[in-house]
GUVEX-863191 format. One record per atom (N, C-alpha, C): x, y, z; atom name. Coordinates in Angstrom, 3 decimals, padded with zeros to 6 digits, always signed. Layout:
// GUVEX-863191
(site (X Y Z) "CA")
...
// end
This chain:
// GUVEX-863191
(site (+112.548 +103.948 +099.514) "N")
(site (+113.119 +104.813 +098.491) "CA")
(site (+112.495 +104.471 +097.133) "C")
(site (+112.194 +105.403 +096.231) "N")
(site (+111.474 +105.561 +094.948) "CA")
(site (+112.521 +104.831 +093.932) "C")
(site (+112.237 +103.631 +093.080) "N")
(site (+113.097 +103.580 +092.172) "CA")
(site (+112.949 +104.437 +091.209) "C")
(site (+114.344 +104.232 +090.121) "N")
(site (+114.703 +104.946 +089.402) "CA")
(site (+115.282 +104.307 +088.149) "C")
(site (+114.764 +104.622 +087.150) "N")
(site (+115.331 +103.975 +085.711) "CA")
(site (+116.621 +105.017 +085.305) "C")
(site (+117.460 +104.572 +084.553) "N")
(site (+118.893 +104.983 +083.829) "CA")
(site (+119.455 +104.270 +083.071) "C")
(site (+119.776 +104.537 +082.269) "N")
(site (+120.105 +103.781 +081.104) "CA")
(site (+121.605 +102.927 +081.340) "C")
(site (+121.589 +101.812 +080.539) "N")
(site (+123.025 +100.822 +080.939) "CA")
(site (+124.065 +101.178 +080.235) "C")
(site (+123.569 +101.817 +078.897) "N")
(site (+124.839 +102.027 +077.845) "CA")
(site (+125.188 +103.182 +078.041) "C")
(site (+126.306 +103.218 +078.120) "N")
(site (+127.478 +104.917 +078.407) "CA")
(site (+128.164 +105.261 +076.909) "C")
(site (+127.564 +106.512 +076.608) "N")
(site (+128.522 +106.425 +075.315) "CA")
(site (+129.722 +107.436 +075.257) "C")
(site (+130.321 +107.036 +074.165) "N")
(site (+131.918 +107.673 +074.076) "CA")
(site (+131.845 +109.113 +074.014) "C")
(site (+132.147 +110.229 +074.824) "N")
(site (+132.216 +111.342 +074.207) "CA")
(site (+132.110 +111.930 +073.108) "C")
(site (+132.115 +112.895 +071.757) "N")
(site (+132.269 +112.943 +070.596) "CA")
(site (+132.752 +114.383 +070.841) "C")
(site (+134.003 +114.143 +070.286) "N")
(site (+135.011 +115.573 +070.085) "CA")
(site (+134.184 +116.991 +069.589) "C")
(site (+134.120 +117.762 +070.033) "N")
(site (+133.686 +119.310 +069.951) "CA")
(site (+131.909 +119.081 +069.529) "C")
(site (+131.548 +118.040 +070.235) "N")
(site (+130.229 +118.134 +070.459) "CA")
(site (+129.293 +118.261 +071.759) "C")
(site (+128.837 +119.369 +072.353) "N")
(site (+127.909 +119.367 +073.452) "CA")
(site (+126.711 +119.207 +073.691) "C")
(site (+126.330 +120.036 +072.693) "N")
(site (+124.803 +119.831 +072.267) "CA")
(site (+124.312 +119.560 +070.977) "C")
(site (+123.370 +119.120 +070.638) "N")
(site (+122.394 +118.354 +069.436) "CA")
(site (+121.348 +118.794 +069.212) "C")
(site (+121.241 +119.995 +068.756) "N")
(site (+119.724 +120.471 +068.585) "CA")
(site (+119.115 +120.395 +067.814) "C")
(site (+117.871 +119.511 +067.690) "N")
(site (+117.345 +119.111 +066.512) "CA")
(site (+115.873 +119.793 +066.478) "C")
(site (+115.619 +120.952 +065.364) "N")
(site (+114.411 +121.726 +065.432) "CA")
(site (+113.039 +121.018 +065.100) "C")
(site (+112.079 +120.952 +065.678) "N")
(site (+111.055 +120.545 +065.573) "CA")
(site (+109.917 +121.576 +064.776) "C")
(site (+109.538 +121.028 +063.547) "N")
(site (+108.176 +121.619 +063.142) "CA")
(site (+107.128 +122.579 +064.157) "C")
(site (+107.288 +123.727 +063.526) "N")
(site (+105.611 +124.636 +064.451) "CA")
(site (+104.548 +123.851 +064.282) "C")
(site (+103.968 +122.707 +064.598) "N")
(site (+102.583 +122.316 +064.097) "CA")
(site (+101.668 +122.899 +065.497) "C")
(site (+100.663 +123.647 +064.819) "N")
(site (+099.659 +124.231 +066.178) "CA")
(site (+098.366 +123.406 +065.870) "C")
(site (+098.378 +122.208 +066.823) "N")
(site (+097.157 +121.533 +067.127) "CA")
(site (+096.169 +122.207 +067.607) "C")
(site (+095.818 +122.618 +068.304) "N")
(site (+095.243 +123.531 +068.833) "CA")
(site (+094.335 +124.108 +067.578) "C")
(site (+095.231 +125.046 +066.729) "N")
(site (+094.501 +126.074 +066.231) "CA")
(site (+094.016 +125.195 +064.487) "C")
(site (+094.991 +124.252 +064.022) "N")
(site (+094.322 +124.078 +062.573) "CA")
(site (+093.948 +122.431 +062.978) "C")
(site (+093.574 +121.410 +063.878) "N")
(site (+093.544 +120.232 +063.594) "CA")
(site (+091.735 +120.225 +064.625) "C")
(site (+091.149 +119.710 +064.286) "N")
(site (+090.153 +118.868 +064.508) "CA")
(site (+090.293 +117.438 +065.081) "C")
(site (+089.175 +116.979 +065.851) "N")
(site (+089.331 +115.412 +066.044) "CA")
(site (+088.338 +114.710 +064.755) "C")
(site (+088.998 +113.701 +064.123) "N")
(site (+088.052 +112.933 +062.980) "CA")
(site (+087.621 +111.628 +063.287) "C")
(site (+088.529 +111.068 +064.169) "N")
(site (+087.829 +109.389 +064.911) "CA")
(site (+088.220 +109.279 +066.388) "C")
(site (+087.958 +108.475 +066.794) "N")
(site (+087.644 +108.638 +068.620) "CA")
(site (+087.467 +107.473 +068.748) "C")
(site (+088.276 +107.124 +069.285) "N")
(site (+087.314 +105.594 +070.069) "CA")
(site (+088.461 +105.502 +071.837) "C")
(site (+087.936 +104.111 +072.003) "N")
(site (+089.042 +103.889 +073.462) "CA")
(site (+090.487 +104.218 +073.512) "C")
(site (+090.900 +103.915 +072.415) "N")
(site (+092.786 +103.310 +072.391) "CA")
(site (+093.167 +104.069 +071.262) "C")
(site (+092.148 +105.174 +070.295) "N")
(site (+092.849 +105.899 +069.337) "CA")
(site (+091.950 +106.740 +069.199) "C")
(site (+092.882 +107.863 +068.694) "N")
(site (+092.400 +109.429 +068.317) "CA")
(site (+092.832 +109.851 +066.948) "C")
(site (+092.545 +109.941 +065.919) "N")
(site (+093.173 +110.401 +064.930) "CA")
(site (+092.090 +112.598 +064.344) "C")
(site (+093.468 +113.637 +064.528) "N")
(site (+092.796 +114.826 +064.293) "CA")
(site (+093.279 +114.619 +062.897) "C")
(site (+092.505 +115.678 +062.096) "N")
(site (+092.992 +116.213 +060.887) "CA")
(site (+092.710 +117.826 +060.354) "C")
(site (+093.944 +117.490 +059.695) "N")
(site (+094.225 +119.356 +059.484) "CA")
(site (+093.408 +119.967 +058.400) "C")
(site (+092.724 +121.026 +059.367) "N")
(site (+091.198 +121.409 +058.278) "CA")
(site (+091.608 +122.969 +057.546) "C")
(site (+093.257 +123.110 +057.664) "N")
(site (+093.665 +124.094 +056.526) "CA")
(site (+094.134 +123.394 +055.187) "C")
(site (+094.661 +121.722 +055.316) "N")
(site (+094.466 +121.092 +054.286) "CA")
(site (+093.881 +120.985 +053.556) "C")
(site (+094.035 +120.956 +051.706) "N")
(site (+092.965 +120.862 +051.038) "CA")
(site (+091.983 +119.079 +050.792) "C")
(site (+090.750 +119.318 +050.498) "N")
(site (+090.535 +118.149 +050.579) "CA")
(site (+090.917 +117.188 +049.802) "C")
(site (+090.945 +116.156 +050.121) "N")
(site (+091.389 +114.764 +049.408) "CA")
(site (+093.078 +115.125 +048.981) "C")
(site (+093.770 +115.992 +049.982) "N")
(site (+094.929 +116.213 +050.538) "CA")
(site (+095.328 +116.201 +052.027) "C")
(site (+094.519 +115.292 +052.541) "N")
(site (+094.626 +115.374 +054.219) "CA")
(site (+095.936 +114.903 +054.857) "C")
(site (+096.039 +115.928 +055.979) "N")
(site (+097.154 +115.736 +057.000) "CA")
(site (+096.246 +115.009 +058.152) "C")
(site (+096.865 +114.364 +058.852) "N")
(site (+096.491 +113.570 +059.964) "CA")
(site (+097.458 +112.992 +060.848) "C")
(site (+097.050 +113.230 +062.078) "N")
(site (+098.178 +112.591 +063.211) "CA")
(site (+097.485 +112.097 +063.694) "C")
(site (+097.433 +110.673 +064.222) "N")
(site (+097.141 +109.212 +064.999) "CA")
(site (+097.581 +109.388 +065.946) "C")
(site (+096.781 +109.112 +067.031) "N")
(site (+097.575 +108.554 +068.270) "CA")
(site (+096.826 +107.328 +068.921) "C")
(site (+097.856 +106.391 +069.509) "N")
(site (+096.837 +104.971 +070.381) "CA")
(site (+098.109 +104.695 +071.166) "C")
(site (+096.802 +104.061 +071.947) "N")
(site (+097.834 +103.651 +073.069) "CA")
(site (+097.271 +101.958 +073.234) "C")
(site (+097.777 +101.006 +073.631) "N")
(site (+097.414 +099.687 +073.684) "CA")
(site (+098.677 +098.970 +074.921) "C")
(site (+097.822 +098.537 +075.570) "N")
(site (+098.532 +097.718 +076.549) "CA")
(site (+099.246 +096.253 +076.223) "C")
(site (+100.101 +096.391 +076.723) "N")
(site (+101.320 +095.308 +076.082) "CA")
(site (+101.415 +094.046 +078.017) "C")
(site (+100.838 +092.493 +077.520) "N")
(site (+101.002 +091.985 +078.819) "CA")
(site (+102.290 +091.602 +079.183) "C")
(site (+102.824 +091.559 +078.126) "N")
(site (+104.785 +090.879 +078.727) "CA")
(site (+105.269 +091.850 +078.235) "C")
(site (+106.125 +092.978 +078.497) "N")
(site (+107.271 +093.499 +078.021) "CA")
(site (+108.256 +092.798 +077.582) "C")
(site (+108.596 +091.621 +078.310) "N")
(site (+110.331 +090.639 +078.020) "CA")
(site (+109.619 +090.247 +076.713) "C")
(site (+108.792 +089.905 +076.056) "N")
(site (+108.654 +089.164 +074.938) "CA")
(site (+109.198 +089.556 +073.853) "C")
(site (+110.047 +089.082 +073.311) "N")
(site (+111.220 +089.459 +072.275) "CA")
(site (+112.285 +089.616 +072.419) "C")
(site (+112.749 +089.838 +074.488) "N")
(site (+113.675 +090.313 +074.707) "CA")
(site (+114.712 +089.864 +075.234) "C")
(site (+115.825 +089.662 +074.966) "N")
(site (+117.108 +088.780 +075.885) "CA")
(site (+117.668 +089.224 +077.172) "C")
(site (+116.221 +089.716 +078.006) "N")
(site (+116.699 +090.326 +079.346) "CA")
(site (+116.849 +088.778 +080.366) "C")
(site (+117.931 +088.152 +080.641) "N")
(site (+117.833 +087.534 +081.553) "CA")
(site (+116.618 +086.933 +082.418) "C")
(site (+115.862 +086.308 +082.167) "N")
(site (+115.037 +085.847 +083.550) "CA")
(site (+115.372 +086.447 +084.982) "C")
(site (+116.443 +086.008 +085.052) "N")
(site (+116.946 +086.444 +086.514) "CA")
(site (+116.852 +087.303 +086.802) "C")
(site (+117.060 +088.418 +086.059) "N")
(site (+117.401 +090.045 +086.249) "CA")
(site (+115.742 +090.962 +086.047) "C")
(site (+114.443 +089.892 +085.544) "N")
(site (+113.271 +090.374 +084.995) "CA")
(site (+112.393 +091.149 +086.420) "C")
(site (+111.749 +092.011 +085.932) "N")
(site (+111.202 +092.413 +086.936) "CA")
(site (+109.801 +091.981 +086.851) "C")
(site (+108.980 +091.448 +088.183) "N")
(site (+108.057 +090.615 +088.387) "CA")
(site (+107.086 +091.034 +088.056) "C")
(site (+107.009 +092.515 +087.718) "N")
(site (+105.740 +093.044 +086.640) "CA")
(site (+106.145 +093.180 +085.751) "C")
(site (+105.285 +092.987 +084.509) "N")
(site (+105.123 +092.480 +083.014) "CA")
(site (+104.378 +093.574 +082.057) "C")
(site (+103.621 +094.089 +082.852) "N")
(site (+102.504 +094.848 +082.287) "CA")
(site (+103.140 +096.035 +081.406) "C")
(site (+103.353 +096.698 +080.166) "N")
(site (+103.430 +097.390 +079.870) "CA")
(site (+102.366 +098.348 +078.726) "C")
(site (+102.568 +099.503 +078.094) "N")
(site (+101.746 +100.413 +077.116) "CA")
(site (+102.671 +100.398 +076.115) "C")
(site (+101.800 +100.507 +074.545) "N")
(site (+102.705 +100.599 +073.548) "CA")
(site (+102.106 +101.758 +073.053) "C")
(site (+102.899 +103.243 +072.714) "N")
(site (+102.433 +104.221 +072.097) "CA")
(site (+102.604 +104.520 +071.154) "C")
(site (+102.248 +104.806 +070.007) "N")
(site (+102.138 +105.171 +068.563) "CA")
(site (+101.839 +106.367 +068.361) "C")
(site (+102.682 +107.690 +067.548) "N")
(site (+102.256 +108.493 +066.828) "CA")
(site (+102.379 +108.462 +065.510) "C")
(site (+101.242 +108.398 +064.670) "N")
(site (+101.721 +108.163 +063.112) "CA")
(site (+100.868 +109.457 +062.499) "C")
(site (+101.900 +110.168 +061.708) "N")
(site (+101.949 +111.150 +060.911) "CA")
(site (+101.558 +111.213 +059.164) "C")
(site (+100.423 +111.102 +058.652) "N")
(site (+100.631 +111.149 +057.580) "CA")
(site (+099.917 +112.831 +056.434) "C")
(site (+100.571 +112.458 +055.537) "N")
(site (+100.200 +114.091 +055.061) "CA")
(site (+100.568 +113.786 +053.370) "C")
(site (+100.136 +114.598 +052.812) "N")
(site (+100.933 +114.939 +050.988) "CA")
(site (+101.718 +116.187 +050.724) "C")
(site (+102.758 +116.141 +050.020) "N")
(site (+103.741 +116.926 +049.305) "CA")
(site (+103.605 +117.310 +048.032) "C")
(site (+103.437 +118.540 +047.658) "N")
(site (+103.206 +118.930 +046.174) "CA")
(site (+104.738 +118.743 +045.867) "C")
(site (+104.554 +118.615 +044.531) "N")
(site (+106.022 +118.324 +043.639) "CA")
(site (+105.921 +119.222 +042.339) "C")
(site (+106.734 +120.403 +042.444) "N")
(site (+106.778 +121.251 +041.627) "CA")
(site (+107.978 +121.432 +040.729) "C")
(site (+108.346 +121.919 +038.915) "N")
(site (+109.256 +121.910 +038.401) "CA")
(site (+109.455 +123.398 +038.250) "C")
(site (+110.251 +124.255 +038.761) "N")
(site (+110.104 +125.994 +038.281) "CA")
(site (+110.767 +126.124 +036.927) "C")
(site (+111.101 +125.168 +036.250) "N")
(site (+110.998 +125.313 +035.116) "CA")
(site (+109.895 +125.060 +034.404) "C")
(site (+109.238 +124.390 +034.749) "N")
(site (+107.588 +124.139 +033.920) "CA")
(site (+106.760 +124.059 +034.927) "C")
(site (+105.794 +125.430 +034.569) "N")
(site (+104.642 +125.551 +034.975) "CA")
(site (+103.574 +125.040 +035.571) "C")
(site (+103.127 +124.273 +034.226) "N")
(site (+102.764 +123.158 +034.278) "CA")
(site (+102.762 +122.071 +034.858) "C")
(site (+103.847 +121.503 +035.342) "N")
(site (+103.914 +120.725 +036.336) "CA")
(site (+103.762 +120.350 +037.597) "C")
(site (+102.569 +119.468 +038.235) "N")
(site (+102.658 +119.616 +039.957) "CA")
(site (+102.230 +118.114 +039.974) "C")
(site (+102.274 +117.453 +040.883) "N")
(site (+102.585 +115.836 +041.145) "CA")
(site (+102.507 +116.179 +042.588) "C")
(site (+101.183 +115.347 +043.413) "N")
(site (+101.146 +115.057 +044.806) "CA")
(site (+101.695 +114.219 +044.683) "C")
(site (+102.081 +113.997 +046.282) "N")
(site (+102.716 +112.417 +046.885) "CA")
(site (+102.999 +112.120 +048.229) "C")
(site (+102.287 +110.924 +048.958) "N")
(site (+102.114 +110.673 +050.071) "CA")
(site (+103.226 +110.622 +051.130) "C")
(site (+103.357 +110.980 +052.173) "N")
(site (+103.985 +110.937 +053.147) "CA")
(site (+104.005 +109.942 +054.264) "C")
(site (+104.215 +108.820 +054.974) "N")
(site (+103.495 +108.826 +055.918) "CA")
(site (+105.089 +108.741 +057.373) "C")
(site (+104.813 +109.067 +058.583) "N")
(site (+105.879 +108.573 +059.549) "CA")
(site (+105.146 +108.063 +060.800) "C")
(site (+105.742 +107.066 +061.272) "N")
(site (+105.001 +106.951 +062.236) "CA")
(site (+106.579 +106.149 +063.602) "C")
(site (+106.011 +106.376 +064.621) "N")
(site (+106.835 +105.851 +065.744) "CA")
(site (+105.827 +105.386 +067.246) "C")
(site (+106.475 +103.772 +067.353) "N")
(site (+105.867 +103.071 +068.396) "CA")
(site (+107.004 +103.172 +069.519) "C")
(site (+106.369 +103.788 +070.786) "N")
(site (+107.241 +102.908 +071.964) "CA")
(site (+106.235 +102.483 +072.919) "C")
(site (+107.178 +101.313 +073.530) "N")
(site (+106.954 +100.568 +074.338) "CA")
(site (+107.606 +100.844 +075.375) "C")
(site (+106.859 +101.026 +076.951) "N")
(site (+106.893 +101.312 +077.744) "CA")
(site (+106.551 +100.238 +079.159) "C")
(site (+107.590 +099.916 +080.529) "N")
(site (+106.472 +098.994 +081.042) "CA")
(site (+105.742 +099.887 +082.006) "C")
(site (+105.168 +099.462 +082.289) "N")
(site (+104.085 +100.545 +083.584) "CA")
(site (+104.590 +100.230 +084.525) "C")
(site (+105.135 +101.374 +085.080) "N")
(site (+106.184 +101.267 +086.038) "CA")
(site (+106.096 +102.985 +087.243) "C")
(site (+106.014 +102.960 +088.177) "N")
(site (+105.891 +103.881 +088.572) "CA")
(site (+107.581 +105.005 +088.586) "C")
(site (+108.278 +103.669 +088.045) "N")
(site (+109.986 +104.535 +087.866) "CA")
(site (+109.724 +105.290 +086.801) "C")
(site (+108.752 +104.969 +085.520) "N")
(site (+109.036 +105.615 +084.528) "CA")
(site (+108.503 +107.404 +084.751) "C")
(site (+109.374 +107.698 +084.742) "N")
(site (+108.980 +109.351 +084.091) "CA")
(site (+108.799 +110.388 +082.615) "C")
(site (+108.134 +110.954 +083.216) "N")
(site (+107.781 +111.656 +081.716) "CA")
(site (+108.839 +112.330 +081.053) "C")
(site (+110.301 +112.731 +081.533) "N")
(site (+111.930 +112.422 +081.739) "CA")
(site (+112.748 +111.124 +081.148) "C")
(site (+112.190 +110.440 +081.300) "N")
(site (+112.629 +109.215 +080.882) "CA")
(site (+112.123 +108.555 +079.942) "C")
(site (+110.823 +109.144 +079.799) "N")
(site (+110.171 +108.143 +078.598) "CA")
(site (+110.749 +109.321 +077.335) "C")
(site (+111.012 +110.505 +077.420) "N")
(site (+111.148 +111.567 +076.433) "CA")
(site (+112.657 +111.380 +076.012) "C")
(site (+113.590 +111.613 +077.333) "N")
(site (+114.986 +110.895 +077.109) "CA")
(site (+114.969 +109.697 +075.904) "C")
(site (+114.210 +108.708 +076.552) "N")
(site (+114.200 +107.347 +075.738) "CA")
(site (+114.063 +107.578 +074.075) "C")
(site (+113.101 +108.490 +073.779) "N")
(site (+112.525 +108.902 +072.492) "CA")
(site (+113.554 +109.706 +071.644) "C")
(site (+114.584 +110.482 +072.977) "N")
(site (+115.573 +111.390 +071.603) "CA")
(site (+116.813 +110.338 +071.545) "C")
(site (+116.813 +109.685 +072.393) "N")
(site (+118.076 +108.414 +071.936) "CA")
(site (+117.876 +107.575 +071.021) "C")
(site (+116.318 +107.152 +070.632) "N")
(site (+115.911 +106.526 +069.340) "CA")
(site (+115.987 +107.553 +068.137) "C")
(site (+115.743 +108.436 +068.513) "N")
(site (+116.168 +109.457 +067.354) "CA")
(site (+117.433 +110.046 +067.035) "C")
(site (+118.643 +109.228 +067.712) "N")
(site (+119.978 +109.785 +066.805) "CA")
(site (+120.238 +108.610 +066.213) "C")
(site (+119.337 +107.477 +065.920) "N")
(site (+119.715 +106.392 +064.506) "CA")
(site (+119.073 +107.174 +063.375) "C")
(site (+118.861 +108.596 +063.597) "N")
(site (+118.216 +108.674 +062.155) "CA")
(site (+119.156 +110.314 +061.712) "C")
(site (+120.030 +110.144 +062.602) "N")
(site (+121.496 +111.071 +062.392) "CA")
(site (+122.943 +110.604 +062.384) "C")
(site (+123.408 +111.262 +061.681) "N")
(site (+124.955 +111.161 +061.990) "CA")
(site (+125.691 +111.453 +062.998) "C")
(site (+126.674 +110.706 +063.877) "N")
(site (+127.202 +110.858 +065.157) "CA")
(site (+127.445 +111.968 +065.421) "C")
(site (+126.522 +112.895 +066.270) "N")
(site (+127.028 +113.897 +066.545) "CA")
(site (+126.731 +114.726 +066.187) "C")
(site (+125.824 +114.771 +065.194) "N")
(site (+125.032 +115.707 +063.940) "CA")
(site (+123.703 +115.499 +063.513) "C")
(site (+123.238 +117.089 +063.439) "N")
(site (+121.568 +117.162 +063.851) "CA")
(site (+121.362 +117.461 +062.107) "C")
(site (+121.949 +117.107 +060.628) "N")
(site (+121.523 +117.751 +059.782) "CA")
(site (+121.123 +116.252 +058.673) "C")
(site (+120.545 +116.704 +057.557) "N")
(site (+120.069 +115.549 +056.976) "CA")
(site (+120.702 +114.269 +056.296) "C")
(site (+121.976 +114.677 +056.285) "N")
(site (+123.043 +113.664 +055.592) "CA")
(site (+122.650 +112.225 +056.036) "C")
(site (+122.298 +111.305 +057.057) "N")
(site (+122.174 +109.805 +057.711) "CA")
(site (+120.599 +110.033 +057.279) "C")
(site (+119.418 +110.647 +057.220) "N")
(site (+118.580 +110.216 +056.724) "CA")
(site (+118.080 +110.228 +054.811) "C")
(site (+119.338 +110.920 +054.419) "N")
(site (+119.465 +111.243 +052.871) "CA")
(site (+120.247 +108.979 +052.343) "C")
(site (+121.125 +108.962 +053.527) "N")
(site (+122.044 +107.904 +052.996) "CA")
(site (+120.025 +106.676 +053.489) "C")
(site (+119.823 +106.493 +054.515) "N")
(site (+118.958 +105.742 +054.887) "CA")
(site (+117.922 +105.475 +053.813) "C")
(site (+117.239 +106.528 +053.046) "N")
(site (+116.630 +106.487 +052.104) "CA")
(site (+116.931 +105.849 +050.666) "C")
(site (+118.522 +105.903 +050.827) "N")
(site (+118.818 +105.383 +049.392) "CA")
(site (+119.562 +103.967 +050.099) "C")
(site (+119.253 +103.266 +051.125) "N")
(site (+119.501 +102.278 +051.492) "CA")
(site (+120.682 +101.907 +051.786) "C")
(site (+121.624 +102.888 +052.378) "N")
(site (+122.593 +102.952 +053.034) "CA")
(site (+122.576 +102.459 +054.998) "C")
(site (+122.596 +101.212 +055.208) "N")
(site (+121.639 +100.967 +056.432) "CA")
(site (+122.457 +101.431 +057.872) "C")
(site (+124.005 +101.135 +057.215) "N")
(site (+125.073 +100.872 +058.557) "CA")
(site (+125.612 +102.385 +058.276) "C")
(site (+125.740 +102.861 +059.358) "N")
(site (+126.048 +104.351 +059.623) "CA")
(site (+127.749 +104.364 +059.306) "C")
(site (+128.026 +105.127 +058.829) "N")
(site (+129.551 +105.562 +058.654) "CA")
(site (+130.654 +105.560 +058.798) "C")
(site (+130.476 +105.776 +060.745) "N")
(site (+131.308 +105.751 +061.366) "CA")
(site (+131.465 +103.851 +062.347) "C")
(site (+130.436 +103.322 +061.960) "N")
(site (+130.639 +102.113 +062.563) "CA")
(site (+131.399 +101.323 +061.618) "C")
(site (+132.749 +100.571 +062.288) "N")
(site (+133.253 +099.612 +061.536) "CA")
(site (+132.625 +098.017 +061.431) "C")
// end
């Protein structure tokens, strides 16, 4: 029989919440990005509707990780006898014009950058299901319980670290 990964933590219901839909940017790779570096373990395109020395760019690498447990308080006992894992990175960076519609005159670039690593072990349990699962459960620390709108990343920014509802 095929194993199967599932997660250990069960969480609490949340009253008159079913779904979480969190909209994702149209970005069409395809049609405005180019490749600008290449090598084994990274790709970085960039967006050639950008103006210059205003570049957008998305990174990607992948790098093999030999211990997964390293860092981690998984039991020995409970470790599984392969180690081998991939660490994936997408990092996003781009500029924002900054405009006053009261003055004209005014425009101010300013850098952006985001980026997100996971770590994965190479595992024939993992699925492309599970590794995506994994990715939107890291992404409700950057929401409010239960809520897909900007309020937990407005408080995060102004260094508000512990979420709201945790006592």
């Amino acid at each position: 029989m095929a194993k199967v990964f599932s997660f250990v933590s069960t969480d609490t219901p949340i009253s008159g919440v079913t779904t979480n839909p969190i909209e994702i940017e149209k970005v069409n790779f395809g049609s405005d990005f180019v490749e600008k570096v290449s090598n084994k373990n990274e790709i970085i395109i960039t967006n050639t509707n950008a103006p210059v020395g205003l570049a957008e760019t998305f990174r990607f690498a992948i790098q093999p990780i030999e211990d997964i447990y390293r860092g981690s308080d998984v039991e020995s006992s409970l470790r599984s006898t392969a180690k081998r894992g991939v660490s994936v990175l997408v990092q996003h960076t781009f500029v924002m014009r900054e405009t006053d519609p009261s003055d004209a005159t005014y425009e101010r670039f300013v850098p952006f950058v985001a980026h997100t690593v996971l770590k994965f072990p190479s595992s024939e349990a993992l699925t492309a299901a599970i590794a995506e699962k994994s990715f939107r459960r890291h992404l409700a620390g950057w929401y409010l319980t239960g809520a897909h709108g900007a309020d937990r990343i407005s408080q995060l920014a102004r260094g508000v670290l512990l979420p709201s509802d945790v006592k």
